[in-house]
MARSE-97102 format. One record per residue (C-alpha): chain; x, y, z; residue in three letters. Coordinates in nm, 3 decimals. Layout:
BEGIN
- chain  east  north  up  resn
- A  X  Y  Z  ala
...
% end
This chain:
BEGIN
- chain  east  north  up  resn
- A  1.968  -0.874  0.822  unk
- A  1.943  -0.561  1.072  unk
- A  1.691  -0.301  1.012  unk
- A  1.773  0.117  1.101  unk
- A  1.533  0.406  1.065  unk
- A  1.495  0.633  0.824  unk
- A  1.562  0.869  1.110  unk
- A  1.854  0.709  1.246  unk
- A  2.065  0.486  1.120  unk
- A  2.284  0.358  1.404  unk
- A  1.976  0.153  1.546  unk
- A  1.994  -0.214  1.499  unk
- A  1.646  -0.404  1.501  unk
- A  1.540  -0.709  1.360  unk
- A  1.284  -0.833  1.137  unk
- A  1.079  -0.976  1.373  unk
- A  1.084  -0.620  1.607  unk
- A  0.982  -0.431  1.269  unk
- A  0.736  -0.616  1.157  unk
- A  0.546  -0.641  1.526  unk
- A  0.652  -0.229  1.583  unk
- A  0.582  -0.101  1.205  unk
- A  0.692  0.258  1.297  unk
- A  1.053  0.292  1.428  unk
- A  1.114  0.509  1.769  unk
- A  1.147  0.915  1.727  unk
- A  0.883  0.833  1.424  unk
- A  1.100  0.720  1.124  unk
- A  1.085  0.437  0.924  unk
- A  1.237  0.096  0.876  unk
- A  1.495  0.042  0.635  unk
- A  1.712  -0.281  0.558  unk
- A  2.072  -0.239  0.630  unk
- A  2.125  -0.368  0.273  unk
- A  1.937  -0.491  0.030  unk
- A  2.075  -0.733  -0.216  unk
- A  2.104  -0.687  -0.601  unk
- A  2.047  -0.989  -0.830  unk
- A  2.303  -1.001  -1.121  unk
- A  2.173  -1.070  -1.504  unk
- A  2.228  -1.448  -1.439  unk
- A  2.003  -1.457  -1.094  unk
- A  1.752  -1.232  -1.272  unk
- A  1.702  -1.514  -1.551  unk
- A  1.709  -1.840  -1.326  unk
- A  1.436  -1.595  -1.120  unk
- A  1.248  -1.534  -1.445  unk
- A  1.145  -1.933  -1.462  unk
- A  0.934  -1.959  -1.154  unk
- A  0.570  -1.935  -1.081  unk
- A  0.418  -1.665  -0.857  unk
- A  0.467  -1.801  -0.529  unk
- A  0.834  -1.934  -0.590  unk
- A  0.941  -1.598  -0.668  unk
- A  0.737  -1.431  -0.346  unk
- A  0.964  -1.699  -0.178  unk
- A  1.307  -1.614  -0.306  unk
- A  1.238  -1.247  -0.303  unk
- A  1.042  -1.205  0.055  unk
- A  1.324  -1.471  0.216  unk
- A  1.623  -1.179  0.104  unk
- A  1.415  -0.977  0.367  unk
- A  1.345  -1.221  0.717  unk
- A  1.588  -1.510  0.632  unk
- A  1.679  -1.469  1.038  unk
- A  1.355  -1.505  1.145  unk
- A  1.177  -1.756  0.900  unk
- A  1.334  -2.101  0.739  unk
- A  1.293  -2.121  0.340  unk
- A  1.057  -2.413  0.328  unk
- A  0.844  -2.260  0.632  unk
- A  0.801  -1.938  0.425  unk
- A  0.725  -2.133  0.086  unk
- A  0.427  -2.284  0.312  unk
- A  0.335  -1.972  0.392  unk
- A  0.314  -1.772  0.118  unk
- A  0.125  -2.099  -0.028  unk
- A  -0.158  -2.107  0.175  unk
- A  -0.196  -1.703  0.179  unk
- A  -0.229  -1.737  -0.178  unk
- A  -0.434  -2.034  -0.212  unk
- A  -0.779  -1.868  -0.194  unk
- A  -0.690  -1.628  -0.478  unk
- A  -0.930  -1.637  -0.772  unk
- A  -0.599  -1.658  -0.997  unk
- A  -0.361  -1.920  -0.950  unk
- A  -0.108  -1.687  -1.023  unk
- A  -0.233  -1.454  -0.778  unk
- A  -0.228  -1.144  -1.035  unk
- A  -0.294  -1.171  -1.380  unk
- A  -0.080  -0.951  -1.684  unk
- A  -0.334  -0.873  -1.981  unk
- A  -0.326  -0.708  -2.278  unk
- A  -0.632  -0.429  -2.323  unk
- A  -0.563  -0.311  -2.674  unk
- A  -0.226  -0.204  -2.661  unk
- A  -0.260  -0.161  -2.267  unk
- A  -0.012  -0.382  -2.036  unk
- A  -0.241  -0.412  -1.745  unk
- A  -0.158  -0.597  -1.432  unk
- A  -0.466  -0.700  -1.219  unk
- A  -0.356  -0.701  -0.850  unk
- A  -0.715  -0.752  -0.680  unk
- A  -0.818  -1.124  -0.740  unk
- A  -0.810  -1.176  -0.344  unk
- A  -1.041  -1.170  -0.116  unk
- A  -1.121  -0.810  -0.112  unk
- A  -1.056  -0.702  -0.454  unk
- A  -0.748  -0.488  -0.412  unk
- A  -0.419  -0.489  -0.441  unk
- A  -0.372  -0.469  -0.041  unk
- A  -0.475  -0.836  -0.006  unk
- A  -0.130  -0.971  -0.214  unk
- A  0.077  -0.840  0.162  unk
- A  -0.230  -0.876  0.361  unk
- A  -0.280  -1.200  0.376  unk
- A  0.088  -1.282  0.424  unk
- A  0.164  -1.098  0.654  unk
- A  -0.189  -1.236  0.858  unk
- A  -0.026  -1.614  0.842  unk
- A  0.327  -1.406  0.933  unk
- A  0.151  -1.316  1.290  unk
- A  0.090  -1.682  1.382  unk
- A  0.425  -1.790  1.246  unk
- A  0.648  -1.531  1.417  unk
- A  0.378  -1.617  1.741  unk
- A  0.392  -1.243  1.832  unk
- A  0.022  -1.323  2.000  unk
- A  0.134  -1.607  2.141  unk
- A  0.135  -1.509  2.552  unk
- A  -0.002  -1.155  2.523  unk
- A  -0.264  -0.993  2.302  unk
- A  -0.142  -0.794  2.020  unk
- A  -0.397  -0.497  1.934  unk
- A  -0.317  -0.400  1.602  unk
- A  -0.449  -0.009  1.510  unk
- A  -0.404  0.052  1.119  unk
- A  -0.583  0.388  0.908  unk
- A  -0.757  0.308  0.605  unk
- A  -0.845  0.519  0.269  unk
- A  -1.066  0.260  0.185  unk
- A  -0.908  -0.082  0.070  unk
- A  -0.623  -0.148  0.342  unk
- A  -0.899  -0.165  0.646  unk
- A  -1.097  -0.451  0.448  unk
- A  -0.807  -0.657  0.317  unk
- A  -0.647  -0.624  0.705  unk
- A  -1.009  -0.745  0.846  unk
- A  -0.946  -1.039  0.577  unk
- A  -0.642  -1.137  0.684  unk
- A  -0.698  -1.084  1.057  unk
- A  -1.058  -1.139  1.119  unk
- A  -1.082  -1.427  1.446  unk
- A  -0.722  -1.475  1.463  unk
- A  -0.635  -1.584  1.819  unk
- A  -0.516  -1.280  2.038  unk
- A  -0.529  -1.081  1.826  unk
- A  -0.778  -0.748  1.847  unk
- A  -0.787  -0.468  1.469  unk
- A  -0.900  -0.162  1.511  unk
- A  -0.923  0.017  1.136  unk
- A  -0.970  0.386  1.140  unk
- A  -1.134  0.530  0.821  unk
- A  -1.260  0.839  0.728  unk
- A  -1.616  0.845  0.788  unk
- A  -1.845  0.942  0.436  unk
- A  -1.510  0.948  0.265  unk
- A  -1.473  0.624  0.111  unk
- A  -1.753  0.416  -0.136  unk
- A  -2.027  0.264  -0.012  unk
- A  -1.859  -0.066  -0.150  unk
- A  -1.560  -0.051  0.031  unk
- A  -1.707  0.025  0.344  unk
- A  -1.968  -0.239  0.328  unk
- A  -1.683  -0.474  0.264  unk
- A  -1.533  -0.377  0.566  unk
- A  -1.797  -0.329  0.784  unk
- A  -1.990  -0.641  0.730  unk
- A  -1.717  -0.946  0.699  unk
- A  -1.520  -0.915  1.026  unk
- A  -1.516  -1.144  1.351  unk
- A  -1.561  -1.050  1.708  unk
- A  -1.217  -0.890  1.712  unk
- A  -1.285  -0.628  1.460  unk
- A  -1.358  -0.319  1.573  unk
- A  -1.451  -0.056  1.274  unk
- A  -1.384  0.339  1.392  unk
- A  -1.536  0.591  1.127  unk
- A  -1.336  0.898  1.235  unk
- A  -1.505  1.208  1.168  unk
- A  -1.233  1.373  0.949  unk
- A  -0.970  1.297  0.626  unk
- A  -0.774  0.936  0.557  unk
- A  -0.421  1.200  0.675  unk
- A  -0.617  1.263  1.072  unk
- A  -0.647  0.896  1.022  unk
- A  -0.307  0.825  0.960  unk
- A  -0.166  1.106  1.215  unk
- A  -0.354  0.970  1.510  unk
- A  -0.220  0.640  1.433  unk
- A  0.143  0.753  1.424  unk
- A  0.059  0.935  1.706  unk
- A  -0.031  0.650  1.885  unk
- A  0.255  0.435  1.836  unk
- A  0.510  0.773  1.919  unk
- A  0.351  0.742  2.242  unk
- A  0.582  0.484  2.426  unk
- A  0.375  0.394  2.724  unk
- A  0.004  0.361  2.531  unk
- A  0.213  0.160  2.264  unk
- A  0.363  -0.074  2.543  unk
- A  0.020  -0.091  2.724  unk
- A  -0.164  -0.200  2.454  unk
- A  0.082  -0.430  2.316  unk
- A  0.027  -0.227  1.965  unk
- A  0.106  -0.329  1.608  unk
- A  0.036  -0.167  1.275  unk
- A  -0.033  -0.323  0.905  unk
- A  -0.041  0.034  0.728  unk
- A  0.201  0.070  0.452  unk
- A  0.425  0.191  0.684  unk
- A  0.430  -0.148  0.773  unk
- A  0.776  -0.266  0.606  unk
- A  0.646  -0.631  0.580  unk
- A  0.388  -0.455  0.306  unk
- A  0.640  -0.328  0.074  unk
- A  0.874  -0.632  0.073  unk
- A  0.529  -0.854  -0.061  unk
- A  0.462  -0.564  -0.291  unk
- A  0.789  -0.612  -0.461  unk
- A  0.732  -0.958  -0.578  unk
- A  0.462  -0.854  -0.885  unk
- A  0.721  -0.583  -1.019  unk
- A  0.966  -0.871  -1.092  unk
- A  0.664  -1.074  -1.194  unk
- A  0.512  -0.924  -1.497  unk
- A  0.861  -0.759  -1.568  unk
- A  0.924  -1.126  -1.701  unk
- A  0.617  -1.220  -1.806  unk
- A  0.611  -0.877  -2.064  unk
- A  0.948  -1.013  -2.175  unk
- A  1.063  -0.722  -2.271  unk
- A  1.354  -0.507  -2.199  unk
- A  1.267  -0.118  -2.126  unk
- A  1.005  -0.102  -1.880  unk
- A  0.788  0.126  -1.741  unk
- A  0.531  0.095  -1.480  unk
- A  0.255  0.323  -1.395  unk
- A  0.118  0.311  -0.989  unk
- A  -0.228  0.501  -0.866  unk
- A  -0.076  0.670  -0.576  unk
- A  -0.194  0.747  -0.212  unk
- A  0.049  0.664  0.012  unk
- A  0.331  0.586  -0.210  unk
- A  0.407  0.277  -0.058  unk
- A  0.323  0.064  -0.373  unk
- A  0.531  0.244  -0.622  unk
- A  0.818  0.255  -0.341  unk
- A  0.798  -0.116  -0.351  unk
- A  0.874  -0.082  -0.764  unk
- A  1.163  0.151  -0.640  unk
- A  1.336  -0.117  -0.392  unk
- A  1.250  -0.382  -0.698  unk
- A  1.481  -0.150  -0.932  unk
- A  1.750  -0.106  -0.627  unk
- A  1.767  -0.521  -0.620  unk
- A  1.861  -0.478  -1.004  unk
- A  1.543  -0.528  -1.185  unk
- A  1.573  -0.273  -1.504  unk
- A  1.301  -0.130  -1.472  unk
- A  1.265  0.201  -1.656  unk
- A  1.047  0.480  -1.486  unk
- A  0.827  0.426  -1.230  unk
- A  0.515  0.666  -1.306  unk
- A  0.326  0.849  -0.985  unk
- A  -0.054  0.898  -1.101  unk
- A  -0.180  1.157  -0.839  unk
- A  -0.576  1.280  -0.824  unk
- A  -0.569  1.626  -0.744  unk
- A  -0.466  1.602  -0.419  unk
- A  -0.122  1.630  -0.590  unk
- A  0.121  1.655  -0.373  unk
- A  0.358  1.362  -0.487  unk
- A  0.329  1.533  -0.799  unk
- A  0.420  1.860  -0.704  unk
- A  0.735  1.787  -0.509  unk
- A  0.881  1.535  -0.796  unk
- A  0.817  1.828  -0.968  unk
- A  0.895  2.133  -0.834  unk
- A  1.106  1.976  -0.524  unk
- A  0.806  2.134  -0.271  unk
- A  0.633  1.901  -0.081  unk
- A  0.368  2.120  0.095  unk
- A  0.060  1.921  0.220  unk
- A  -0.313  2.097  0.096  unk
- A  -0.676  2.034  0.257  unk
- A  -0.764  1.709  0.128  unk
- A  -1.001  1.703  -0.155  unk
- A  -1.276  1.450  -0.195  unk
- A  -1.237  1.266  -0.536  unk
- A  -1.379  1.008  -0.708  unk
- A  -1.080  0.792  -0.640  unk
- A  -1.069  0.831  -0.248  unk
- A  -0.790  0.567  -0.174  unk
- A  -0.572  0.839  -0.333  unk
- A  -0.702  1.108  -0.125  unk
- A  -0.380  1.189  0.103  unk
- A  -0.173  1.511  0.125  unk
- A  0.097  1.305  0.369  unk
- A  0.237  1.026  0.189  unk
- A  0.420  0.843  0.468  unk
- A  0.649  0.621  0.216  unk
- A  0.764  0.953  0.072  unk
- A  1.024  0.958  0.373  unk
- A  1.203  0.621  0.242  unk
- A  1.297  0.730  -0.070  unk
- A  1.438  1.036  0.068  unk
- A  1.684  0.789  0.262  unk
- A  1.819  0.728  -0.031  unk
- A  1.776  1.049  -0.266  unk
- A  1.956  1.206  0.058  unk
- A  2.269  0.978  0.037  unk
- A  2.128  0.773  0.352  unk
- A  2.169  1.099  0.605  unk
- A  1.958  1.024  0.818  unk
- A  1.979  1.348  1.028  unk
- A  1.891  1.532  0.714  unk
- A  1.570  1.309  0.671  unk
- A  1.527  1.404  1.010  unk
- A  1.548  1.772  0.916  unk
- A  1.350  1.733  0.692  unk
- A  1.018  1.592  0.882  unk
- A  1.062  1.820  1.210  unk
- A  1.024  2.123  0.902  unk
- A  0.668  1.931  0.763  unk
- A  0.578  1.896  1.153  unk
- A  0.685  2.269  1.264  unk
- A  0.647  2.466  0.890  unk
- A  0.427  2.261  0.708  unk
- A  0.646  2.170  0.443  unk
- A  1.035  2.126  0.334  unk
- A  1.204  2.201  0.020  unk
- A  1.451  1.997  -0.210  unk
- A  1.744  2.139  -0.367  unk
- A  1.768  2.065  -0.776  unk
- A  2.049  1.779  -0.715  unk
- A  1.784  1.637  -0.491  unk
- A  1.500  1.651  -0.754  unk
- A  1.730  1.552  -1.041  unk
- A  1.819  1.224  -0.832  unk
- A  1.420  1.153  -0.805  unk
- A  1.359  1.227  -1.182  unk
- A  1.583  0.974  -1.264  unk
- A  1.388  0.729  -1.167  unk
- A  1.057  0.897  -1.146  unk
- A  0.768  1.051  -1.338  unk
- A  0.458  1.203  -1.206  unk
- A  0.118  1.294  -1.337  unk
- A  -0.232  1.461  -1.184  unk
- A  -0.516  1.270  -1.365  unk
- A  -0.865  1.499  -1.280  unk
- A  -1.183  1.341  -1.215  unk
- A  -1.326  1.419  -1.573  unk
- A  -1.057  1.273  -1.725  unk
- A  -1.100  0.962  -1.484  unk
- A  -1.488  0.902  -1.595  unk
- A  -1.373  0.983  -1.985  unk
- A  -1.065  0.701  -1.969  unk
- A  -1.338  0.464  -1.799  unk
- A  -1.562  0.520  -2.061  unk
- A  -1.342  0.542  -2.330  unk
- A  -1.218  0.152  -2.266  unk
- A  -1.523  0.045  -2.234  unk
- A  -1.609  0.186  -2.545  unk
- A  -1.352  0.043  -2.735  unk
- A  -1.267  -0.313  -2.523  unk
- A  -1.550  -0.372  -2.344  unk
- A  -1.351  -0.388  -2.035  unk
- A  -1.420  -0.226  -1.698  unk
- A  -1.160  -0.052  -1.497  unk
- A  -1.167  0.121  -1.164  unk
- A  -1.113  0.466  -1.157  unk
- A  -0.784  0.418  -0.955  unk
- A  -0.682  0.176  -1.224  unk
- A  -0.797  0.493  -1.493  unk
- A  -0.555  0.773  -1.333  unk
- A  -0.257  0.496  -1.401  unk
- A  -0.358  0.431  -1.765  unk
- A  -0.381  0.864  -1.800  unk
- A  -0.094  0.887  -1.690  unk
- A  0.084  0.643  -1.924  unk
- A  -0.120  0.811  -2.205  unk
- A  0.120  1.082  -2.098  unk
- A  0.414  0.962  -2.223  unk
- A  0.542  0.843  -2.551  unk
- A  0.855  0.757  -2.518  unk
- A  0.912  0.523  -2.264  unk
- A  0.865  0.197  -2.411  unk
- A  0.618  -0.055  -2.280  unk
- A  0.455  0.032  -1.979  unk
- A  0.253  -0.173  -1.717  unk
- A  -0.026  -0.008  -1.572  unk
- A  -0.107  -0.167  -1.211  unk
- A  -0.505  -0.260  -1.189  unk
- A  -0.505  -0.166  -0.803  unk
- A  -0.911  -0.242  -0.701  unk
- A  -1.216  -0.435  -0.869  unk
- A  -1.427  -0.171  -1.078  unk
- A  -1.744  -0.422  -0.807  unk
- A  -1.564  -0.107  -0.531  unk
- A  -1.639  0.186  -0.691  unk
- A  -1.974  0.094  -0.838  unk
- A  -2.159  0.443  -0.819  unk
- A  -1.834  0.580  -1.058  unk
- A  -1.896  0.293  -1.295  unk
- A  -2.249  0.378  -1.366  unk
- A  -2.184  0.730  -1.403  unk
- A  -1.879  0.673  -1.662  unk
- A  -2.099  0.374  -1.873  unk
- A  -2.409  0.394  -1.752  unk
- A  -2.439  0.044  -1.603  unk
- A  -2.441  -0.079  -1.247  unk
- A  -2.170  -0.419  -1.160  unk
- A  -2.265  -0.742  -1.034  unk
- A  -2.066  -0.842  -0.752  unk
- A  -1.749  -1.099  -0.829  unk
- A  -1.834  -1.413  -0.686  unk
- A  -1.560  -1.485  -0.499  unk
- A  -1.653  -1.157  -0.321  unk
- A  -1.838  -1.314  0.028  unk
- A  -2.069  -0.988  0.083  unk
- A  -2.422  -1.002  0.221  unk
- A  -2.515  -0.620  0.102  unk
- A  -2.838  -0.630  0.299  unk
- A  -2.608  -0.727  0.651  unk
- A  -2.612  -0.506  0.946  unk
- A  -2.338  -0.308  0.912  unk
- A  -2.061  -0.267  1.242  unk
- A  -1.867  0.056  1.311  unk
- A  -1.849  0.346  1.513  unk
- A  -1.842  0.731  1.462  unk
- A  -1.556  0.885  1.659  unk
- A  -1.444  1.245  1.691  unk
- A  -1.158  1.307  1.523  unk
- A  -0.918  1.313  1.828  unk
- A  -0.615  1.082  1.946  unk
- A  -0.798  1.100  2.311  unk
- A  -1.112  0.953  2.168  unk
- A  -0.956  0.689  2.014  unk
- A  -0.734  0.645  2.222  unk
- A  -1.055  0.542  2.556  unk
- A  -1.208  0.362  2.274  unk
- A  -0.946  0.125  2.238  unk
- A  -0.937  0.083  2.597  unk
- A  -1.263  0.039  2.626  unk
- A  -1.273  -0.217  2.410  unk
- A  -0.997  -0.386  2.529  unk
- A  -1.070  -0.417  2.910  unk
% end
């Protein structure tokens, strides 16, 4: 298995070079060179394992050069083992709600299910094994804590997370903050989640800081991230037992719902796969209207969604594009030099095929909070909330699985305000609230970060 760019697709890496580089030279993104499609037959003889067996199977399709079978089985058991479910997620039925609960980790969210993989995937692959790998990722709130998780003490092996300072909950921060070792350095940049992510792909653009630092990346740019994300799509597809299938994805970066994409591409039939956008709406607007034009960011009360550059976007354009890669290429020098790039109506159709999209507001948010409460005395997160509005959107499609993303414990303050009741914290959640939080306020500039890291490196 060979890995190109979304950029170009004559280059040749392997998984081991895209899983320690995470963004591929001249700034595109890593692609398989195929991906393999499981006939009706496979799909059933699939259907009878547990969790981790079919993380195995499905994850092996992407590394099999790099990592034996029975060394990855081992490894996805003991990332798993902590998990408050033995299953790792959990597919329940809120009134007539399919709802798939993705943050029984360590950090209640979704992020931990690739996280802590792909932490145990560092010591196997021994990428720290003679040199120091310093690993820079941007956070919009939950990818910083589960990476600090995964990462925290590991043996050569610095983090620096990036988040945007007062722009995430108090929860999430805390989390993050408060739990890592002595190689965990927090940065709260002084600007959006995007100047987050732009400095870091900034960074690793820049050959010679990349080499000098020896830098890696866990964002969801991160290829290793999708391929672990793709394992709960086939999961609760069987476990619903059912035949048309929808799924409906909070999205920020559109990473998770890609991974739902590449699950469909391997032959799972899954029906739609439903974008639910706050009102920073761009995914929205170009599935749309075929525009993708990045806005100011807007604060929300669902801030892991607040991104107007959705890095994943460029992956499925690979393929909407007919794998050109020079087009894709076209395509991002227009967002870098006019701010945005159009898609012609073939282009759109092709997405619309296989995706929906909906903008859920903040009112509607607190109301679909309150409103399950109300009637199931069950607590969602408001990221979870914008995926069940959406799916109130449509009528038509058959079941549909929303994807519980983050613990309603993260967004506390939004809890009481929808039901008028403050959480108690899970107790598999290891969080001292009164501990001295760790971080740093940094300028938003790549120059700052970039002394800081070398500071801290030195």
């Amino acid at each position: 298995m060979n890995y190109l760019s979304t950029r170009d697709k004559s280059l040749k890496f392997s998984f081991k070079d895209i899983f320690l580089r995470g963004l591929a030279p001249g700034g595109g993104l890593f692609l398989p060179s195929e991906i393999k499609k499981y006939t009706r037959e496979e799909l059933i003889n699939l259907s009878k394992l547990n969790y981790c067996e079919l993380a195995s199977e499905i994850i092996f399709n992407f590394c099999s050069n790099e990592i034996k079978e029975d060394e990855l089985s081992s490894l996805i058991e003991k990332s798993y083992k902590n998990f408050e479910e033995n299953e790792v997620v959990k597919l329940k039925k809120v009134g007539n709600i399919n709802l798939l609960e993705l943050y029984h980790g360590p950090t209640l969210a979704f992020k931990d299910i690739a996280m802590q993989v792909i932490g145990n995937m560092y010591d196997h692959l021994q990428v720290a094994k003679n040199k120091t790998v310093n690993i820079v990722v941007a956070t919009s709130g939950d990818t910083g804590s589960a990476a600090i998780a995964a990462l925290s003490n590991r043996k050569n092996i610095n983090l620096f997370v990036l988040h945007p300072h007062n722009k995430i909950s108090n929860i999430q921060r805390k989390i993050m903050t408060t739990i890592g070792g002595t190689n965990i350095y927090n940065i709260a940049l002084e600007g959006s989640f995007d100047d987050c992510q732009k400095i870091v792909k900034e960074l690793f653009n820049e050959e010679s800081f990349r080499t000098k630092i020896n830098m890696s990346g866990v964002n969801s740019i991160n290829w290793a991230r999708v391929v672990c994300q793709i394992v709960y799509y086939f999961y609760s597809f069987f476990k619903l037992k059912k035949e048309n299938i929808s799924f409906s994805v909070p999205t920020g970066n559109f990473g998770d719902i890609f991974a739902g994409y590449i699950a469909k591409k391997m032959g799972l039939p899954i029906n739609k796969l439903i974008v639910a956008t706050n009102k920073n709406d761009i995914l929205q607007r170009v599935i749309n209207t075929g525009e993708y034009k990045p806005d100011k960011v807007k604060p929300t009360i669902t801030p892991s969604m607040d991104i107007q550059v959705a890095s994943n976007f460029e992956r499925l354009l690979y393929y909407i594009l007919d794998e050109n890669d020079s087009k894709v290429g076209s395509l991002m020098s227009d967002l870098s030099s006019k701010s945005l790039f159009n898609l012609e109506k073939k282009e759109i159709d092709k997405i619309k095929k296989d995706f929906e999209a909906v903008k859920v507001s903040d009112e509607e948010t607190v109301s679909i909070i309150d409103e399950i409460y109300k009637e199931h005395k069950f607590i969602i997160d408001p990221h979870t909330a914008t995926g069940l509005g959406a799916a109130k959107s449509f009528k038509n499609l058959g079941d549909i699985v929303v994807l519980g993303t983050a613990h309603p414990y993260k967004f506390n303050d939004t809890i009481k305000k929808a039901i008028g009741k403050n959480l108690d914290s899970p107790k598999h959640l290891k969080l001292n609230m009164d501990k001295k939080e760790t971080f740093d306020i940094i300028k938003n500039s790549n120059a700052e970060v970039k002394n800081y890291i070398l500071e801290k490196i030195q």
